[in-house]
Residue, then its C-alpha position, 0 to 999 in steps of 0.5 A: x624153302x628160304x624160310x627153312x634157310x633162313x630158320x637152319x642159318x640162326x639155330x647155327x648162329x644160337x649154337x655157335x655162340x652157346x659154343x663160345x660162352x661155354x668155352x670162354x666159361x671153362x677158360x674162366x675156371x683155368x685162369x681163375x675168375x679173378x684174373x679173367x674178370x680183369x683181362x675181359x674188363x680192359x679189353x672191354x673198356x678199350x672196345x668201348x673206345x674203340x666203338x666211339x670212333x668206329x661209331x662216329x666214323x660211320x655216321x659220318x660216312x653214311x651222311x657223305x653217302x646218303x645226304x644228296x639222297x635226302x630232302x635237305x640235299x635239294x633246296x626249299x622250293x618256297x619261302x615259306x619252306x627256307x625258314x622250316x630249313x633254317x629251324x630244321x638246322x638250328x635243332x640239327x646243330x643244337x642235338x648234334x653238339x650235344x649228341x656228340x659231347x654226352x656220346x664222347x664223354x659216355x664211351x671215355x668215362x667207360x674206359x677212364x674209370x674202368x674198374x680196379x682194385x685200386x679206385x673206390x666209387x664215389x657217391x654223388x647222389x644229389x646236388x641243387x645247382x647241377x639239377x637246376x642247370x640241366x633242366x633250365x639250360x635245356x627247358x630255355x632251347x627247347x621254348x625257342x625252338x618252339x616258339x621259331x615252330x609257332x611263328x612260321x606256323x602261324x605266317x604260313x596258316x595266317x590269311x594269304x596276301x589278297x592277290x594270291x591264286x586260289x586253288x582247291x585240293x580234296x583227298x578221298x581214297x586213294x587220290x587228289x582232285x584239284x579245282x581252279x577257280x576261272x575268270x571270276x576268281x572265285x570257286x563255287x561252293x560245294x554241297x555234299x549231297x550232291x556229289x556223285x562221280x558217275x554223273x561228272x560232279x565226284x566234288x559235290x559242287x553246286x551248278x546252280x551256283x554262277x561262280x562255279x560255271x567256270x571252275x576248272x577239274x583236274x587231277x594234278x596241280x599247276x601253280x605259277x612260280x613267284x606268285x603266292x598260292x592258296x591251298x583250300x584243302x578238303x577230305x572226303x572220306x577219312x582224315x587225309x594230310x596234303x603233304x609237299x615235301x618239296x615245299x617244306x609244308x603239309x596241312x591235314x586234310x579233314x572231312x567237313x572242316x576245310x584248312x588252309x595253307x599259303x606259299x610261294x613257289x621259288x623254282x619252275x619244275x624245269x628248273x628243278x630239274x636242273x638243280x636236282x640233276x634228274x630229268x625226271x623230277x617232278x614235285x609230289x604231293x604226297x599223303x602224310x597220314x595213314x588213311x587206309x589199305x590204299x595210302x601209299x599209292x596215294x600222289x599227287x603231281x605239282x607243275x610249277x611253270x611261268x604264268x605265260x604256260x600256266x594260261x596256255x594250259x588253263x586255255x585248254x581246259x574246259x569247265x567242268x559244269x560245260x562237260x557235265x551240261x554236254x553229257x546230260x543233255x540228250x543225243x540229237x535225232x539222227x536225220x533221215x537219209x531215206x526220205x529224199x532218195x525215196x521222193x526223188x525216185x517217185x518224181 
């Protein structure tokens, strides 16, 4: 029934303003082309003007009313992050000012130089210093924003310090698997032939492997606030792409080729939530490429906490190899509870 409304409501609006065209033709045709071609000219020149400043107005409001509710009005919680915020300002001031002069100058030209009997064109089709100037000014920005892009790109998917925490992320449709190495540091490696999520193993790991007897599985992420970080990141199925809005950083996720990315992390989740202003927050991970029906369900959840809740949370968890060992091994015999009623009744 909305559809037909919605469908009545346009062949109106098409009527209406077939409507006033016609209107505004035989208008034309009573007043004379000539004199209404230079009255619809000044009101158009002067709704030019008018446009710019109503235009310019309203980016402004929307910013006042929409800023907070952008990543840029909640601060980089990484290092690495506050330096793609610096660059990210540097282009925004960079294409403002000139979004704001070539805008300005667009909607004046339109009303100044506005047709008249009276002002003739002038050709100006060519000229070498001019076209020499607006190609080399801009080629110079835009090769050191570039170069900005490249030296933070290369600082964060450079080798992480020694000391960093390691932990692993795969994606596969439509969720994150995160592993922690234990006490040894080290993750166990993977094989994936043997992966199989009925029996407790959806990485594939290699539990002949002594180094990943200790390795912890979860579903969210824990990182100690302060301590660099070392993402080891995996795909399953399709191409996925570990996204941290928060952090200002996203690496692909890419089946057989695991990447890496590095960071610092600057504020504990509860801490967040204080300069946020919402008890609810919490840091996503989210995927940044499209990877199927399922892709905008796929979250993940950062905790970002000190390294005393970070071990009493690791304390808790038990290794995924015990987990699996525990369920393969076979169920105990249940002992006999008739045998001695039996004995001591015949003595």
């Amino acid at each position: 029934m909305s559809g037909y409304f919605i469908l009545a409501i346009l062949v109106l609006a098409f009527i209406v303003i077939f409507q006033i065209a016609k209107a505004s033709e035989y208008v034309s045709v009573l007043k004379g082309e000539e004199q209404t071609f230079q009255q619809n000219n000044r009101i158009n020149a002067f709704l030019f003007l008018v446009f710019l400043v109503l235009g310019l107005a309203g980016a402004y409001w929307c910013n006042e009313l929409f800023y907070d509710r952008t990543l840029l009005g909640t601060p980089a919680a990484s290092e690495h992050g506050e330096k793609i915020d610096f660059m990210m300002w540097i282009t925004l001031a960079i294409t403002g000012l000139v979004f704001l002069l070539t805008q300005i100058l667009l909607f004046w030209f339109a009303y100044k130089y506005q047709y008249t009997e009276k002002r003739q064109a002038f050709y100006y089709p060519h000229n070498n210093k001019l076209e020499f100037l607006w190609t080399a000014v801009p080629a110079i920005f835009l090769s050191v924003l570039v170069g900005f892009g490249l030296y933070y790109w290369f600082g964060m998917t450079k080798d992480a310090p020694k000391d960093a925490q390691i932990v692993e992320i795969t994606g596969k449709q439509f969720n994150w698997m995160v592993r922690y190495p234990g006490k040894d540091g080290v993750l166990g490696r993977k094989n994936y032939r043997l992966t199989d999520a009925s029996n407790g193993n959806a990485l594939g790991v290699d539990w002949e492997d002594a180094s990943s007897h200790d390795d912890i599985e979860a579903t969210e992420m824990h990182l100690v606030v302060g301590k660099t970080v070392k993402l080891v990141i995996n795909a399953q199925d399709v191409i996925h792409d570990v996204g941290l809005p928060h952090f200002r950083m996203k690496m692909d996720a890419v089946p057989g080729i695991p990447t890496t990315i590095w960071f610092t992390p600057k504020y504990t989740t509860e801490e967040m939530k204080k300069i946020t202003g919402n008890k609810d927050f919490v840091y996503e991970i989210s995927c940044d490429q499209m990877c199927g029906s399922g892709h905008y369900s796929m979250k993940g959840i950062i905790v970002v906490e000190t390294q005393d809740e970070y071990n009493r949370w690791l304390a808790e968890k038990k290794p995924q190899y015990l987990t699996v060992k525990e369920a393969a091994a076979p169920a105990a015999p249940a002992a006999d509870t008739t045998a001695r009623p039996i004995a001591q009744a015949i003595n």
